[in-house]
Backbone as CSV, one residue per row, in Angstrom:
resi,resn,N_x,N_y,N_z,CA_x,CA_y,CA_z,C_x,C_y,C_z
1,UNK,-99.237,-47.086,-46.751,-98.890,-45.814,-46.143,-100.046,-45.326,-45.278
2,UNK,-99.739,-44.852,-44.047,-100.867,-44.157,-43.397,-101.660,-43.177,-44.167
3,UNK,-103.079,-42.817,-43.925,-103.556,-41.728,-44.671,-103.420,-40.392,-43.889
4,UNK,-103.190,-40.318,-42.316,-103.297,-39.408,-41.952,-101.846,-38.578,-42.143
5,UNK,-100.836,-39.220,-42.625,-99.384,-38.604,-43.072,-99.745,-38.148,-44.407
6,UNK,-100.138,-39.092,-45.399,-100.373,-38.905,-46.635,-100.758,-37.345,-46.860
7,UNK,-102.080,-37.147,-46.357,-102.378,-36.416,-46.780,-102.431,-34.535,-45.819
8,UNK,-101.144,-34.990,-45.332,-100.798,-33.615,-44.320,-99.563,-33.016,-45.372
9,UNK,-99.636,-31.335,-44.701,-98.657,-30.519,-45.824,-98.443,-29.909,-44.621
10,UNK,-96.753,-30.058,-44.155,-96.290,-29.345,-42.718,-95.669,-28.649,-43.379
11,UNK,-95.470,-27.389,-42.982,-94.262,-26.656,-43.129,-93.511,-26.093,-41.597
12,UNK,-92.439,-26.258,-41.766,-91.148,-26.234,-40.566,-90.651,-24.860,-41.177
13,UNK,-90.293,-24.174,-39.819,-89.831,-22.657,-40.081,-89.258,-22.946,-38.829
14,UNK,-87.371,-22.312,-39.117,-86.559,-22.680,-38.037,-85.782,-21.350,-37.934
15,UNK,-86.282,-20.483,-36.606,-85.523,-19.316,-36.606,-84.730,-19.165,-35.831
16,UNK,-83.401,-18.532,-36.332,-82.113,-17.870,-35.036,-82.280,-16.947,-34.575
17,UNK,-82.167,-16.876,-33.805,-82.659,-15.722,-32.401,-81.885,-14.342,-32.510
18,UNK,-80.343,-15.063,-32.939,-79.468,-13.460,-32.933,-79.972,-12.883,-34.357
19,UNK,-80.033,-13.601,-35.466,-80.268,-12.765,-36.679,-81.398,-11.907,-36.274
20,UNK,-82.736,-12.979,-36.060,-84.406,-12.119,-35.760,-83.835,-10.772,-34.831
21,UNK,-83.449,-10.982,-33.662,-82.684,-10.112,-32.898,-82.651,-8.778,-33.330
22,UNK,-81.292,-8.429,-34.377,-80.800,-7.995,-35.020,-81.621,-6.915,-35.640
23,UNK,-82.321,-7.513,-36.645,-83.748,-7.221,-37.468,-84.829,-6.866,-36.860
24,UNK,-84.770,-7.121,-35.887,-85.975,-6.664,-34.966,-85.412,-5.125,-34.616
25,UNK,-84.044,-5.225,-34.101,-84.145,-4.075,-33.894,-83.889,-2.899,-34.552
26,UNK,-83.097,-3.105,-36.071,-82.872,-2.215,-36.650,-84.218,-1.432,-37.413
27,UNK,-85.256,-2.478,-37.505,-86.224,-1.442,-37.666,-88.021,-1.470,-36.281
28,UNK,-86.917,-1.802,-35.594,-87.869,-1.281,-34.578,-89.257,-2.087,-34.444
29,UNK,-89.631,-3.239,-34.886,-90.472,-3.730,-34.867,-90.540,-4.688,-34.589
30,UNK,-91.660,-5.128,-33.838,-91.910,-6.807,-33.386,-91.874,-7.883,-34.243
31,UNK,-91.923,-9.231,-34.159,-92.464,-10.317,-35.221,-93.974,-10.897,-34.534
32,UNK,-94.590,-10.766,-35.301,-95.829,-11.459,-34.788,-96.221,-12.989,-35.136
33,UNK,-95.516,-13.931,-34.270,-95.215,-15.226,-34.940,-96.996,-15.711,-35.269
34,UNK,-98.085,-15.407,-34.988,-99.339,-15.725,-35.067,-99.639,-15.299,-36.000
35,UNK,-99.112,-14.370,-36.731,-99.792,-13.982,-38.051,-98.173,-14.579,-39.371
36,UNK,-97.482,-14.850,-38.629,-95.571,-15.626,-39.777,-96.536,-17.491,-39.795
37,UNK,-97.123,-17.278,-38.651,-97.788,-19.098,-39.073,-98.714,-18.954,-39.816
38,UNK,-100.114,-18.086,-39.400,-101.028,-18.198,-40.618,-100.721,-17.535,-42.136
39,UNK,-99.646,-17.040,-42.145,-98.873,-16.707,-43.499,-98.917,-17.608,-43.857
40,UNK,-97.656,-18.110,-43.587,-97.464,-19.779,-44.448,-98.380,-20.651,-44.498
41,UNK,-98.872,-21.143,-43.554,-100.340,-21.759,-43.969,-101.304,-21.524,-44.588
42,UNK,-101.343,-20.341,-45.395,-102.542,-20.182,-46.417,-101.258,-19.802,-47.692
43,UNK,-100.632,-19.710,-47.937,-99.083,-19.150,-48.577,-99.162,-20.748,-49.374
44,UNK,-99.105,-21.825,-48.402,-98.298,-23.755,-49.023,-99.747,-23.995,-48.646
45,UNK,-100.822,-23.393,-48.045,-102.218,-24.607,-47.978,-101.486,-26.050,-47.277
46,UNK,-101.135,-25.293,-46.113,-100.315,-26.125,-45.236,-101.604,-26.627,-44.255
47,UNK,-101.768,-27.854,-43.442,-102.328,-28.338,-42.714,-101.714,-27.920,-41.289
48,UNK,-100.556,-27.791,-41.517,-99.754,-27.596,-39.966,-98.239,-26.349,-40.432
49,UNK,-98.558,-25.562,-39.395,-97.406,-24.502,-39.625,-96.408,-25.348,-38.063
50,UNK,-95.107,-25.553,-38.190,-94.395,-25.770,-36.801,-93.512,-24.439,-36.755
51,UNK,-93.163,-23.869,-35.694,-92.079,-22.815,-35.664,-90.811,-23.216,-34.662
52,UNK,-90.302,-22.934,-35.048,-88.622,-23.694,-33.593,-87.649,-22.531,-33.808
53,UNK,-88.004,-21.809,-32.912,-86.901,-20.553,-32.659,-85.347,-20.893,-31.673
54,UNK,-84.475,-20.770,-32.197,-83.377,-21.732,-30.938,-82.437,-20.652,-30.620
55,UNK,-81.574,-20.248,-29.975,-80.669,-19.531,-29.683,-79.121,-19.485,-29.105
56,UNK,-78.852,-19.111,-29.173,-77.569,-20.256,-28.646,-76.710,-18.715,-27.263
57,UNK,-76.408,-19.590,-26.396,-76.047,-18.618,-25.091,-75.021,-18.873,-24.686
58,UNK,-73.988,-18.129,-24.371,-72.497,-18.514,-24.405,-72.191,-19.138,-22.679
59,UNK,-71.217,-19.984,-22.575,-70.855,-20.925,-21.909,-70.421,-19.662,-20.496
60,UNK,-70.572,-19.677,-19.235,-70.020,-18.986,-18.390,-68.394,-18.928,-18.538
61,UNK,-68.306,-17.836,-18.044,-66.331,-17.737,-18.235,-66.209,-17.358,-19.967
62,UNK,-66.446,-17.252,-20.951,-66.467,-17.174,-22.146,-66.596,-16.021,-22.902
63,UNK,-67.388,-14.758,-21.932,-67.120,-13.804,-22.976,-67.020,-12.594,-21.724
64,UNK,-66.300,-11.503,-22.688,-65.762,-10.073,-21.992,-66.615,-9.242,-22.061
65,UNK,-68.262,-9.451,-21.664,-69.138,-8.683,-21.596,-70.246,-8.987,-20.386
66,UNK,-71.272,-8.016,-20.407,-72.226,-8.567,-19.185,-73.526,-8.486,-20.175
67,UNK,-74.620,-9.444,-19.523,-75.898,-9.530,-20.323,-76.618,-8.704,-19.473
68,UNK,-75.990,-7.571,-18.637,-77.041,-6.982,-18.146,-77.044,-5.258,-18.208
């Protein structure tokens, strides 16, 4: 086994955009993803925090609203 896999502790944090969204705004506050990574990384004594925020955006022609 490699040692440099061996001995790594990743943690993966995979956020949806509409929930955070949501939550963000009902109480009015930002997320400060620089301090949600060094959380978890001293939280699991993680070597590597990854974050993947994804969102999903509706297809043109598809919805009865405007994004603006």
């Amino acid at each position: 086994m490699d040692k440099t896999k061996k001995n790594k502790n990743v943690v993966y944090i995979f956020i949806d955009a509409s929930n955070v969204w949501n939550a963000v705004k009902s109480v009015k506050k930002f997320i400060e993803y620089k301090t949600l990574k060094g959380y978890f990384r001293k939280k699991y004594s993680a070597t590597d925090v990854e974050i993947y925020y994804y969102d999903a955006y509706p297809k043109a022609g598809t919805r009865d609203y405007g994004l603006n």
